[in-house]
C-alpha positions in Angstrom: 0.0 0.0 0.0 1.0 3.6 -0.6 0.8 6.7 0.8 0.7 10.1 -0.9 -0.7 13.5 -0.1 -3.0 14.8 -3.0 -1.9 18.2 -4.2 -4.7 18.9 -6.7 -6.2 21.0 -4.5 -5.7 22.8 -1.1 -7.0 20.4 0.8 -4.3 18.0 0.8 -6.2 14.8 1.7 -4.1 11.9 2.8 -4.5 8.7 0.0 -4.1 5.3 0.3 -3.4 3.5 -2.9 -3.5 -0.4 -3.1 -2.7 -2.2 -6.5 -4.5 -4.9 -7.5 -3.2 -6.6 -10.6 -3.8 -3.5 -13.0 -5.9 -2.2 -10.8 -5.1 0.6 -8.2 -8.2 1.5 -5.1 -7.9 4.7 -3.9 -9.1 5.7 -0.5 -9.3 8.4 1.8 -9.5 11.2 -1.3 -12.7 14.0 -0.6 -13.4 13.7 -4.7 -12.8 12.4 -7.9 -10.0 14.4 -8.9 -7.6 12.9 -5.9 -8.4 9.5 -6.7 -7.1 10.3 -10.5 -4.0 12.6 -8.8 -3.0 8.9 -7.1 -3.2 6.8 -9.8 -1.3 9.2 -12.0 1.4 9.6 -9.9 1.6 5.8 -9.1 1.9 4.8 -12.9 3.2 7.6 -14.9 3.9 10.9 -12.5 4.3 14.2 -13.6 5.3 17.7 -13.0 5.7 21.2 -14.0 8.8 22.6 -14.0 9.4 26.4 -12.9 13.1 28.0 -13.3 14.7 30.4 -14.9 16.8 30.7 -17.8 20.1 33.1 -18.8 20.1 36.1 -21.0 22.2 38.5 -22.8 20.1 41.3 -21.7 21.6 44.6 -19.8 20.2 44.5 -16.6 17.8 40.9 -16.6 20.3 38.2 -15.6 17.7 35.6 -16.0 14.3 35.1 -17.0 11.6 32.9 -14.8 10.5 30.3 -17.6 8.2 27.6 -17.4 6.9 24.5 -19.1 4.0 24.5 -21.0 2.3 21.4 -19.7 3.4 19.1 -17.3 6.6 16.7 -18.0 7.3 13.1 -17.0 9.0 13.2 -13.3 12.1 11.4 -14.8 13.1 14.3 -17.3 12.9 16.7 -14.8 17.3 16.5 -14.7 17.3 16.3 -18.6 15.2 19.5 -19.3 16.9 21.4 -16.2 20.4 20.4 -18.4 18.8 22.2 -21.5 17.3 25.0 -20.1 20.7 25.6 -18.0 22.7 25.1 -21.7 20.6 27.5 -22.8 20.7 31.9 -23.1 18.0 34.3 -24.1 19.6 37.1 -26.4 16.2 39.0 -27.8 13.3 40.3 -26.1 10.5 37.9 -25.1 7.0 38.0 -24.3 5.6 36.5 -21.4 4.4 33.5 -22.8 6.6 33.7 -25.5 8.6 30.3 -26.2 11.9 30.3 -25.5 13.1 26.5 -26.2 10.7 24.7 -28.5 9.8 20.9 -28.0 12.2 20.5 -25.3 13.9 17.4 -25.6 11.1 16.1 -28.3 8.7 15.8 -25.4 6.2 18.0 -27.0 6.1 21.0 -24.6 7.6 24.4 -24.3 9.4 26.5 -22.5 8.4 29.6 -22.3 8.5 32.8 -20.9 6.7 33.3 -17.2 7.7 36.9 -16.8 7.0 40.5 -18.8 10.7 41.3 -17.9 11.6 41.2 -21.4 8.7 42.0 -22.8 9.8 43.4 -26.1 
């Protein structure tokens, strides 16, 4: 059996996950949506990823960045690596992407910040 706090909402309900062949029971969640959180995270986990990036730019150092959807846990180290190999030298708008398809996985990362709003 495992344990996991649900962090889909504020109310951080304490799970209990028990695998039964393919099948995972979910207890102790107050809705639907911790119930899904625990079985996700017990079969394919994910995560966003919030950092910042280097740039060129007088004055900004870095730039918070994001990625646009959540990621597989286990790339986590291999996007950090591209992000950190990476430098901003134009003016971005929030939003704006600054790596493409990082790593092939089909997301972005992209600006989180109007600091370079050009």
């Amino acid at each position: 059996m495992d344990e996991l706090v649900c962090i889909v909402c504020p109310r951080g309900c304490t799970l209990s996950a028990e695998r039964e062949g393919d099948t995972i029971r979910v207890t102790g969640n107050g809705c639907k949506r911790g119930a899904e959180f625990a079985r996700m995270e017990l079969t394919a986990p994910k995560r966003t990823l919030c950092t910042t990036v280097r740039t060129t730019i007088p004055g900004v150092p870095v730039l918070p960045v994001k990625v646009s959807a959540e990621i597989p846990k286990e790339k986590i180290f291999p996007v950090m690596a591209a992000i950190n190999a990476a430098t901003v030298d134009r003016p971005v708008a929030m939003g704006g992407v600054v790596l493409e398809n990082v790593l092939g996985l089909g997301v972005d990362v992209v600006a989180a910040s109007a600091l370079l709003d050009g």
